[in-house]
N, C-alpha and C positions, 0 to 999 in steps of 0.2 A: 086517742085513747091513752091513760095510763098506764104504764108496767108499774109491777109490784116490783118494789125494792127494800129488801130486809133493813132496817135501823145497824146502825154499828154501832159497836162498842162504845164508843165516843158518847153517840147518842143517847143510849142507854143510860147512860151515867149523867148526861146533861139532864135528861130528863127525871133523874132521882135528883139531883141537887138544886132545880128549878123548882119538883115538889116541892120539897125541905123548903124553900124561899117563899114559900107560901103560891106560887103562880098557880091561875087554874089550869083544866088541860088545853083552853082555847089558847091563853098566855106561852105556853107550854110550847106549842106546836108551831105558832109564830115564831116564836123565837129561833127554836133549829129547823126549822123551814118544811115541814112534815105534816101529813094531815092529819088533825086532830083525834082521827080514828085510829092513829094508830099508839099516838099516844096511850086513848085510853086500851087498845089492846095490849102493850107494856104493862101498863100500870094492872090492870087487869091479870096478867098471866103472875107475874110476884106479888102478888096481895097476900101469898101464904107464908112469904119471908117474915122472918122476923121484925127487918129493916127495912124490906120492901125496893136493896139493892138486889139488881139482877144479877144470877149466881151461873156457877158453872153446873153446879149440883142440880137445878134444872133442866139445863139443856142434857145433859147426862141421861135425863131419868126420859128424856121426849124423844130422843134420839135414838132412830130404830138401827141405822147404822153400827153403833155402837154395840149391840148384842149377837153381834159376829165375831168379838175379839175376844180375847182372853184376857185375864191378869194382867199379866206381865205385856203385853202388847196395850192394852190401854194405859197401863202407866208412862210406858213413852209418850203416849201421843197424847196424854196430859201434860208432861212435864213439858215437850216442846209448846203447847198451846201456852203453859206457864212462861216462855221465852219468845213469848208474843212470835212465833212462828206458825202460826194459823193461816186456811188460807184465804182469811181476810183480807 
């Protein structure tokens, strides 16, 4: 049986600029090694973007964690996620 495993960052972004190259999602999913389902759940969840780059304003708005902090405590722990200190 497979475990689910989040896409990273990386992938995210391979998989917007794979878009952009015109691949499809089967293209897509080969390439960085991922099932094609989840591709199109990526592609799926940012269709509202502008650009249809994965944003942080996103995860922001889905993250239920996040509405236990306050101001000034989420602004740290955006500016570190900005200094690629996440605990990715």
């Amino acid at each position: 049986m497979n475990h689910y495993q989040q896409l990273t960052k990386e992938q995210r972004y391979q998989i917007y600029g794979l878009r952009k190259a015109w691949f499809n999602q089967t293209e897509t999913a080969n390439e960085i090694g991922v099932n094609k389902s989840a591709v199109c759940r990526e592609l799926r969840r940012n269709r509202g973007n502008e650009d249809g780059v994965p944003s942080r304003k996103r995860r922001q708005q889905v993250c239920n964690h996040a509405k236990g902090l306050d101001r000034e405590a989420w602004n740290k722990v955006d500016g570190l996620i900005r200094q690629d200190m996440s605990p990715e």
